[in-house]
C-alpha positions as CSV (number, residue, x, y, z in Angstrom):
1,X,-62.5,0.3,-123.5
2,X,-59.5,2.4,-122.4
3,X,-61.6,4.8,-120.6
4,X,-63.4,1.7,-118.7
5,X,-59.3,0.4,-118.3
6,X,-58.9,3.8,-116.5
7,X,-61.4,3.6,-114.0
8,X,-61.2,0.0,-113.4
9,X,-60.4,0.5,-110.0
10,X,-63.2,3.6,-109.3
11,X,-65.6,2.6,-106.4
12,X,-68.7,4.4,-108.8
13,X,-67.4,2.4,-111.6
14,X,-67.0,-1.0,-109.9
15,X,-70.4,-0.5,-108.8
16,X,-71.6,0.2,-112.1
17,X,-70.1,-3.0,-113.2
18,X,-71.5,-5.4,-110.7
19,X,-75.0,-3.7,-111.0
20,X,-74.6,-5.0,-114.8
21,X,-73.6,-8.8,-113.3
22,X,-75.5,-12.1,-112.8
23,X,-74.3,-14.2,-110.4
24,X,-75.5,-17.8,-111.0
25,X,-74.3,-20.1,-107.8
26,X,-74.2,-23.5,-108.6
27,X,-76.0,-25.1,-105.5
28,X,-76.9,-28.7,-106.7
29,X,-73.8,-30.3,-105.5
30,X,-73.9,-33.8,-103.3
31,X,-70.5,-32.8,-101.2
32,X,-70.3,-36.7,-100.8
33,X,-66.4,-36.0,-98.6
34,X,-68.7,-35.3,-95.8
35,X,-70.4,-38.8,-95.1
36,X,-73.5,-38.3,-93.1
37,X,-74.1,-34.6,-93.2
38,X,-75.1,-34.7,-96.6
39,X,-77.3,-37.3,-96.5
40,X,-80.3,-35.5,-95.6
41,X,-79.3,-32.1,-97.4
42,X,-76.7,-30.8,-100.0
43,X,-73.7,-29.1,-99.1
44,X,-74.9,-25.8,-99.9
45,X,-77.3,-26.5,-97.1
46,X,-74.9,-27.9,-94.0
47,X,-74.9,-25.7,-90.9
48,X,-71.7,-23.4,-90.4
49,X,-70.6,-20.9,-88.2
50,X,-73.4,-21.0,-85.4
51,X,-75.9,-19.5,-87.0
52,X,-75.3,-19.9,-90.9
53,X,-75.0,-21.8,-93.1
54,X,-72.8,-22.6,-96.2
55,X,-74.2,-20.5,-99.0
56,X,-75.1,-17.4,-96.9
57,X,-71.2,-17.0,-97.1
58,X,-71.3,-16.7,-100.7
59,X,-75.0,-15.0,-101.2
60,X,-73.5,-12.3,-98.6
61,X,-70.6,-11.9,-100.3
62,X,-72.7,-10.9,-103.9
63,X,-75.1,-8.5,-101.5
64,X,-72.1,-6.4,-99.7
65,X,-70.2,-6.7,-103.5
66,X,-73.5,-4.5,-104.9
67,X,-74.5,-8.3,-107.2
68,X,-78.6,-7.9,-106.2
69,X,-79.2,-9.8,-109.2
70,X,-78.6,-13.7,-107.9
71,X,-79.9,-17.0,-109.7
72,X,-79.4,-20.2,-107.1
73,X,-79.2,-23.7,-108.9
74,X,-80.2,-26.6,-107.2
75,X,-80.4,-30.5,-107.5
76,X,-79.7,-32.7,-105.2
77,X,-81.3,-32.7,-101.8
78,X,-83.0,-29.3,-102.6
79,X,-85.9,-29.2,-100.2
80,X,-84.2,-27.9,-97.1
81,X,-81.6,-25.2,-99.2
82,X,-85.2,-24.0,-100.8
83,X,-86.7,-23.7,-97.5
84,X,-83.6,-21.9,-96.2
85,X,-83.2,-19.3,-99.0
86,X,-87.3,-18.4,-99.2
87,X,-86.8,-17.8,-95.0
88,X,-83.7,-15.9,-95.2
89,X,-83.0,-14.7,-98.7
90,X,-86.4,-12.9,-99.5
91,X,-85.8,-9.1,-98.7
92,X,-84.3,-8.2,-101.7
93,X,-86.7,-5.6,-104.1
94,X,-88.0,-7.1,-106.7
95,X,-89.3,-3.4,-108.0
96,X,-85.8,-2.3,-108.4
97,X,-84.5,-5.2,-110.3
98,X,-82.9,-7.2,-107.1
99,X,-83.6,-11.3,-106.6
100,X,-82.1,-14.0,-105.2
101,X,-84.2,-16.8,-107.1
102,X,-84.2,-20.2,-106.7
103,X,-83.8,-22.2,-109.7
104,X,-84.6,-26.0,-109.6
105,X,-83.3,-28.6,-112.3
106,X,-85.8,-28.4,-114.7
107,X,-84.9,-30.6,-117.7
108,X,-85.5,-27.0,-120.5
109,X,-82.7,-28.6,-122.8
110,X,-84.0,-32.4,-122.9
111,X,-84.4,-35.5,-120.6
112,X,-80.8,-34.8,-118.6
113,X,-80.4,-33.6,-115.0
114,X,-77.5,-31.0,-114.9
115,X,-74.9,-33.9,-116.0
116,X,-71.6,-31.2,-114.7
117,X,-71.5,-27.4,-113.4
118,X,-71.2,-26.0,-117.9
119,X,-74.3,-28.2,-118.6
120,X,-76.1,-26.6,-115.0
121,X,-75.5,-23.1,-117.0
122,X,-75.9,-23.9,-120.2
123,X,-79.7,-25.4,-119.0
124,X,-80.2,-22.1,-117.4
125,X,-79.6,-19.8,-120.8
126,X,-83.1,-18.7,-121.0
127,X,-82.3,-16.9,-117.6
128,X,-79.1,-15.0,-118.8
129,X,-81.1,-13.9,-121.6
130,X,-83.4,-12.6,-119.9
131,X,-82.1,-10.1,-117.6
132,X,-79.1,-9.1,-120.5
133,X,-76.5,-9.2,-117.9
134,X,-72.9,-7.5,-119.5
135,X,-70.9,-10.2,-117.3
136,X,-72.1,-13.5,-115.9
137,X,-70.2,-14.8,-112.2
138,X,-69.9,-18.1,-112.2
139,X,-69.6,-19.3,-108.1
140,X,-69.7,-22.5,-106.1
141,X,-72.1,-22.1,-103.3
142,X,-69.9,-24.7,-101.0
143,X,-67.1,-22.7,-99.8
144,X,-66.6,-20.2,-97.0
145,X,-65.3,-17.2,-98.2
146,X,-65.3,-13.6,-98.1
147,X,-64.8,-11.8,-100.9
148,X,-65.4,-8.6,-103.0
149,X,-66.2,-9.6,-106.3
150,X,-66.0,-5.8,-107.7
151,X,-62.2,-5.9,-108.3
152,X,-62.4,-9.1,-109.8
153,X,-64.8,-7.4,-112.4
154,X,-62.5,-4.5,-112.8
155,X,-59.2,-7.0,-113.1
156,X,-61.4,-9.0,-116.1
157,X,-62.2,-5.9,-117.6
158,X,-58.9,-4.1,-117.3
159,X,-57.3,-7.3,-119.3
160,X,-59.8,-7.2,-121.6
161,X,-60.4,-10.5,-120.5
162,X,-63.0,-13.5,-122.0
163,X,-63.3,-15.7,-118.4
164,X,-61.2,-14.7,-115.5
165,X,-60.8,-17.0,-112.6
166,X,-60.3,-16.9,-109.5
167,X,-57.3,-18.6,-107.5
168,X,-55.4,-19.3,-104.8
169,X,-52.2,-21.1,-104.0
170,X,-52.7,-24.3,-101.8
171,X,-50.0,-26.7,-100.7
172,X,-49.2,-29.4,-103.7
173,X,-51.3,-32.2,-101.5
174,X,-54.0,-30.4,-101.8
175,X,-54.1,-29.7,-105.0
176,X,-54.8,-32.8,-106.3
177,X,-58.3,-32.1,-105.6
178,X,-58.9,-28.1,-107.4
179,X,-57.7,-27.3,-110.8
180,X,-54.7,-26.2,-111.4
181,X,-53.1,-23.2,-113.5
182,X,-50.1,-21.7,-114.9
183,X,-50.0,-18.5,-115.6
184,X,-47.3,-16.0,-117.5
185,X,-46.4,-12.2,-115.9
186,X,-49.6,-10.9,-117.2
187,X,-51.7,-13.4,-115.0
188,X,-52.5,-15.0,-118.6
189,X,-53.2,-18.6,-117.9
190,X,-51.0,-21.2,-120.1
191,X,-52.2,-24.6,-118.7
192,X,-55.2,-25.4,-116.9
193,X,-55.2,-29.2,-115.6
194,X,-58.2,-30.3,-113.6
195,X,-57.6,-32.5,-110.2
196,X,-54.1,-33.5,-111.7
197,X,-51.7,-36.8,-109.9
198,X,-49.0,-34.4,-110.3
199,X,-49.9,-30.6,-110.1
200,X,-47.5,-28.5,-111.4
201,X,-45.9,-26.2,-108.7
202,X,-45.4,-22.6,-108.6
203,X,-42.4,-20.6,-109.5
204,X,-39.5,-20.4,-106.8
205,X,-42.5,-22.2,-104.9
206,X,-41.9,-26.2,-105.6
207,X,-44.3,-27.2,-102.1
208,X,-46.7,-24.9,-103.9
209,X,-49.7,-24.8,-106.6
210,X,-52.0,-22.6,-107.9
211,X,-55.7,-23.2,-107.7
212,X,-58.8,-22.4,-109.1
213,X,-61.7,-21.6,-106.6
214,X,-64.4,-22.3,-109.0
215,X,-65.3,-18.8,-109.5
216,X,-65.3,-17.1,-113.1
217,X,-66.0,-14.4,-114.5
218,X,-67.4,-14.7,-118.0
219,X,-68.0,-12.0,-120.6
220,X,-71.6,-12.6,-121.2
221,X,-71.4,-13.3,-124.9
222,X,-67.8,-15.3,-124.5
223,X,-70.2,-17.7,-122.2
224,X,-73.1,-18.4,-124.3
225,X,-70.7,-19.5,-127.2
226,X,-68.5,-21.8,-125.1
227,X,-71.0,-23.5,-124.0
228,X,-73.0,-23.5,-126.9
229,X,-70.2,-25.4,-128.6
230,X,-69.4,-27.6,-125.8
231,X,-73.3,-29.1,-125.2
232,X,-72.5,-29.8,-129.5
233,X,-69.7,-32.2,-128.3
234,X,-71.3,-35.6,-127.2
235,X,-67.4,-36.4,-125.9
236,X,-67.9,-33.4,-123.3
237,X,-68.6,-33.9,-119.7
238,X,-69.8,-30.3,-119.4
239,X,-67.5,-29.3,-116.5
240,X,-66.3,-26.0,-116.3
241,X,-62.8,-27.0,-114.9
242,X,-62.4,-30.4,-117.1
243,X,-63.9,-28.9,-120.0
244,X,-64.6,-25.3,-120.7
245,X,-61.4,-23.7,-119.1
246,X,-59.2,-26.2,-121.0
247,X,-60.3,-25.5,-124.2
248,X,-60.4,-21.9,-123.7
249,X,-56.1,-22.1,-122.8
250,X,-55.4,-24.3,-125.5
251,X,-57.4,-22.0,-128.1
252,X,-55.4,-19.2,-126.6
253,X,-58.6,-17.2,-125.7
254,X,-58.2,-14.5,-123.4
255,X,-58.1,-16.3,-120.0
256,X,-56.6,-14.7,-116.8
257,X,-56.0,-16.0,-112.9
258,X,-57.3,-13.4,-110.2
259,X,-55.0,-13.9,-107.3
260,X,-57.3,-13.5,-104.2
261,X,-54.6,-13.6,-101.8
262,X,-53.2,-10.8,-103.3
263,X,-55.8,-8.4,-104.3
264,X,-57.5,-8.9,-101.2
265,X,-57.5,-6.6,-97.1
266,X,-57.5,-8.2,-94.1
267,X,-61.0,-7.5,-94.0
268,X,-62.3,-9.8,-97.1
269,X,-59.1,-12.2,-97.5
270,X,-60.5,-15.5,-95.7
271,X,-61.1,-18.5,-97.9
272,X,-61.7,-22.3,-96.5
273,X,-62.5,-25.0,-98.5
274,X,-65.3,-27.2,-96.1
275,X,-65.5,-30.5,-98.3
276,X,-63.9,-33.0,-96.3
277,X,-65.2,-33.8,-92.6
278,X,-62.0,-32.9,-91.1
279,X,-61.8,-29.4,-93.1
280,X,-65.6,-28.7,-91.8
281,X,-64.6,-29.0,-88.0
282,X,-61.2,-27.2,-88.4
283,X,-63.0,-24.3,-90.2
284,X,-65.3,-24.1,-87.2
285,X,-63.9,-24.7,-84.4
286,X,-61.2,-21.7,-86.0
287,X,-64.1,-19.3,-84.9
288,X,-63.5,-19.8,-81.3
289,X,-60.2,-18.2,-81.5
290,X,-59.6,-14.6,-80.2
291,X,-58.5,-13.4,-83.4
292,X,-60.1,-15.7,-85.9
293,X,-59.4,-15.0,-89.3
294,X,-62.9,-15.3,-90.6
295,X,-64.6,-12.3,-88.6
296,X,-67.9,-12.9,-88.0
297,X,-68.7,-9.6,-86.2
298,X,-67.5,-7.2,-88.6
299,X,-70.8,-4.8,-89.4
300,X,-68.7,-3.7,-92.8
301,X,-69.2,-7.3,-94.0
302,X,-72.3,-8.5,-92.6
303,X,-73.1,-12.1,-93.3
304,X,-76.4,-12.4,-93.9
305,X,-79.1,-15.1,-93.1
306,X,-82.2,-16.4,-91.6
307,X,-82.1,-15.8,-87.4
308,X,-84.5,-17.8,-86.1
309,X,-86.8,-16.5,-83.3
310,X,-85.4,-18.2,-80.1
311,X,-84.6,-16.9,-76.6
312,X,-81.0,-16.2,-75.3
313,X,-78.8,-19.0,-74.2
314,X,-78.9,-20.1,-70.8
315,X,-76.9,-21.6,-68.7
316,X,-77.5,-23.0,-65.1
317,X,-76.8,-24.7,-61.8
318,X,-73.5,-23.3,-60.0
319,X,-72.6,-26.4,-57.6
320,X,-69.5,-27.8,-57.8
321,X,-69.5,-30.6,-60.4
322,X,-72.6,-29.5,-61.9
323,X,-71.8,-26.1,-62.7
324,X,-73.4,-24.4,-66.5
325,X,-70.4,-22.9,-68.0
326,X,-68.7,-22.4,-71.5
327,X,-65.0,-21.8,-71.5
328,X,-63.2,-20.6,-75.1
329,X,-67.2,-21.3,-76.7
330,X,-69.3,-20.1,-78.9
331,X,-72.7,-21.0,-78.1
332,X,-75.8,-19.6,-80.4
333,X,-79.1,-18.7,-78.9
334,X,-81.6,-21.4,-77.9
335,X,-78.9,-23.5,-76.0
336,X,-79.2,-24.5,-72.4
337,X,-76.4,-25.9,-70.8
338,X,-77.8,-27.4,-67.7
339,X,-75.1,-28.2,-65.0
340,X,-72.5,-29.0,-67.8
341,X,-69.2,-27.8,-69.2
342,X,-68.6,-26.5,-72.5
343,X,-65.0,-26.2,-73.6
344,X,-63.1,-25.1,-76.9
345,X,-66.5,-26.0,-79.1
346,X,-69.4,-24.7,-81.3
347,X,-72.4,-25.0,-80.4
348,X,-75.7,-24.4,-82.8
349,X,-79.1,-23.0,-81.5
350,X,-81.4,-24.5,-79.2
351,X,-78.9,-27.2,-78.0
352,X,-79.5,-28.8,-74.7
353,X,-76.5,-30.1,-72.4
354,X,-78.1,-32.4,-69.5
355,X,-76.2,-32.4,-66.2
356,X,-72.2,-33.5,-65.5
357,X,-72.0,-33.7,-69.0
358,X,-68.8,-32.3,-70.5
359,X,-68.4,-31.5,-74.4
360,X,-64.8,-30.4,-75.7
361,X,-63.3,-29.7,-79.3
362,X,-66.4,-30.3,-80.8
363,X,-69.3,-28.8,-82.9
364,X,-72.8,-29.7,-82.0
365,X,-75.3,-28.5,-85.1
366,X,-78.7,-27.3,-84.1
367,X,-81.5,-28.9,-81.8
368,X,-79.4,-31.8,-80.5
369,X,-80.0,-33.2,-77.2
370,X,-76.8,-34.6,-75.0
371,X,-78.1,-36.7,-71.9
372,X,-76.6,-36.3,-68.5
373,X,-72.9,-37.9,-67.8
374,X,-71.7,-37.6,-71.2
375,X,-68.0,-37.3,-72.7
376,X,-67.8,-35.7,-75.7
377,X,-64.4,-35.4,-77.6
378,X,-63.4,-34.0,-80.9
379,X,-67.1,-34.7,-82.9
380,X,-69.3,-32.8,-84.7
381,X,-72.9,-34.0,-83.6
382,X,-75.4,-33.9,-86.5
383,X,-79.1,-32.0,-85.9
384,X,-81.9,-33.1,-84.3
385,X,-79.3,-36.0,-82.5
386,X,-80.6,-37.4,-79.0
387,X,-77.4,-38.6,-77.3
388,X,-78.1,-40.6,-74.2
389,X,-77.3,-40.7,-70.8
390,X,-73.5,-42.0,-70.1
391,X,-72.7,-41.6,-73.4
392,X,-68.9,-41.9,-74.4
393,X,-67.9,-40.5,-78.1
394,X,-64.2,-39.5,-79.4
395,X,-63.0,-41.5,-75.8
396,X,-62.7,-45.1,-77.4
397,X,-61.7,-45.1,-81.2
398,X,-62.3,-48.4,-82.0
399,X,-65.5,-48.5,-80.1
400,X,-66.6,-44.8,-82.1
401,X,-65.6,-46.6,-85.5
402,X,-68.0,-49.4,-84.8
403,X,-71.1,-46.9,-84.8
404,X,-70.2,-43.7,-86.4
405,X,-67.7,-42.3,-89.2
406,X,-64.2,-41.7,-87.7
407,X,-61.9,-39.6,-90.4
408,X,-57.8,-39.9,-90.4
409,X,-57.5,-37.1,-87.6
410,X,-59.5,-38.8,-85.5
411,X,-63.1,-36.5,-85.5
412,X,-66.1,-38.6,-85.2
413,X,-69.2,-38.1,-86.9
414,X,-72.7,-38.3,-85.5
415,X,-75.8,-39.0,-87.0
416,X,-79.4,-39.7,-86.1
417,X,-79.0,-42.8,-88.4
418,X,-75.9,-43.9,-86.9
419,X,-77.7,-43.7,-83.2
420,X,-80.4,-45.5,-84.1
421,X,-78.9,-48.1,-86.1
């Protein structure tokens, strides 16, 4: 151990390590804090960025770490994740020990769905067994993040560490919804209080607390007995964060915070958490920025996914008031805007912008259709949405809370159920 203490931080040994690591990314999860987008699909699944979506952030992050051995674990609302991790996720070689597999729930330990993210594990032993992994990494696959897991691995093993997680500090408001730690000058955590009323601030920062991503790093053996013991008590609800973690503190087992705003570059520090409909469209519309923090064109950090095969965007007509044009944009190929303007806003592939129509501050997912004369303000517009002609939405807030989901800052969702109710 203290020669593996020495090199902790070694490139060749970090590699060494995460060539020994599973990743299992817990995928099943409803995301219910954003309404209509998950109705048809789980979080996991939503569109992000343009081109992406959600778990590709995560999935790319364990690829460009050196993690080629990946287990997926889904529930609810699989189909269309499925779909997008066989079209996107299959060019890993399976001769040289690389996989990013799908796991669906299954039932192996008894009648029960996954009843919380320890029991989604512990139903998955059989897998960790077999591939004899030295460290299991335990991620979320709803966040959008980049991150290198290697020095995580070296931080856990240069602690000698049983689970080490991974944390950020959040403002106190918002962390009544992550769990939250306190940790001694060795980055040993004391306390470990899931979604608490009254989280317990930080040191010399009272507006602050420290949170847990939902990513752990588990010595392999350390795992399999912890949750061994915990599906034994029928008062568990199997939960990593209300369960495992605060056992682990109170037994005084070895369990450290990983500070990823401070062990991380400029290059792989970004970190949004997307689970309420108002966090999705800031996290987006933040790429249109000059200097956005999560940098999607950086070929040392390649986020990786399915492209599908579409021509490049188009946009046409130059008279005056029925002139194609984007202004502070990103628009993804596919898209024609046809005689409209585009400002400040996302737009997914093959989306089609009908004349005099004029979208701002908003993000428009993948093959939706805006009739002519439209006014679009501050919306995120659901897939495969047919918007008709005239069409007013984020103008009149009483009139959008009548049809769609309006949140506290005002952004108005759009679904096909919605438009056709």
């Amino acid at each position: 151990m203290d020669g593996e203490k020495q090199q902790a931080h070694s490139n060749r040994f970090i590699s060494l390590v995460t060539r020994d690591t599973l990743a299992m990314v817990l995928a099943g999860g409803r995301g219910t804090r954003l309404g209509g987008l998950t109705r048809r699909r789980a979080k996991p699944a939503v569109p992000f960025g343009g081109e992406f979506r959600i778990i590709d952030f995560v999935l790319s992050n364990c690829i460009n770490s050196g993690i080629r051995r990946v287990s997926v674990l889904t529930q609810y609302m699989a189909h269309p994740l499925i779909r997008h991790m066989h079209q996107a996720w299959g060019f890993l070689r399976g001769e040289f020990g690389e996989f990013v597999e799908v796991v669906p729930a299954q039932q192996r330990m008894g009648e029960a769905w996954y009843r919380g993210t320890a029991d989604a594990v512990y139903q998955n032993l059989d897998i960790i067994a077999e591939h004899e992994p030295r460290f299991v990494l335990v991620l979320g696959g709803d966040h959008v993040y980049k991150m290198d897991y290697g020095p995580m691995l070296g931080f856990h093993i240069g602690h000698e560490a049983d689970v080490t997680v991974g944390c950020v500090d959040v403002s106190l408001d918002e962390a009544r919804g992550f769990g939250v730690m306190t940790v001694d000058d060795d980055q040993r955590i004391r306390s470990f209080d899931e979604k608490p009323e009254a989280p317990t601030p930080m040191p010399g920062r009272p507006d602050r607390a420290l949170a847990s991503m939902g990513i752990y790093v588990f010595s392999t053996d350390y795992l399999v007995h912890m949750l061994e013991d915990d599906a034994a008590n029928p008062d568990s609800s199997s939960d990593f964060g209300k369960d495992i973690l605060p056992r682990a503190v109170a037994e005084n087992h070895g369990v450290y915070a990983y500070h990823f705003n401070k062990h991380t570059d400029s290059g792989t520090g970004y970190w949004r958490d997307v689970g309420t409909l108002d966090g999705y469209w800031n996290a987006n519309l933040e790429l249109i920025n000059v200097t956005p923090e999560l940098n999607l064109y950086d070929r040392d950090w390649p986020i990786w996914t399915y492209q599908e095969q579409v021509p490049p965007a188009k946009f046409v007509f130059d008279d005056q008031g029925r002139r194609g044009e984007a202004v502070n944009s990103m628009v993804a190929g596919g898209c024609i805007v046809s005689g409209a303007t585009v400002r400040r806003s996302l737009l997914f592939s093959s989306v089609l912008v009908a004349e005099r129509s004029v979208i701002e501050d908003s993000v428009i997912l993948p093959d939706v259709v805006i009739g002519a004369d439209c006014r679009i303000r501050r919306a995120v517009i659901d897939s495969d949405c047919h918007i008709p002609d005239g069409t007013q939405i984020g103008i009149d807030e009483v009139a959008d809370a009548r049809r769609f989901e309006v949140t506290h800052e005002g952004i108005v969702l759009v679904t096909r159920e919605a438009l056709n109710g």
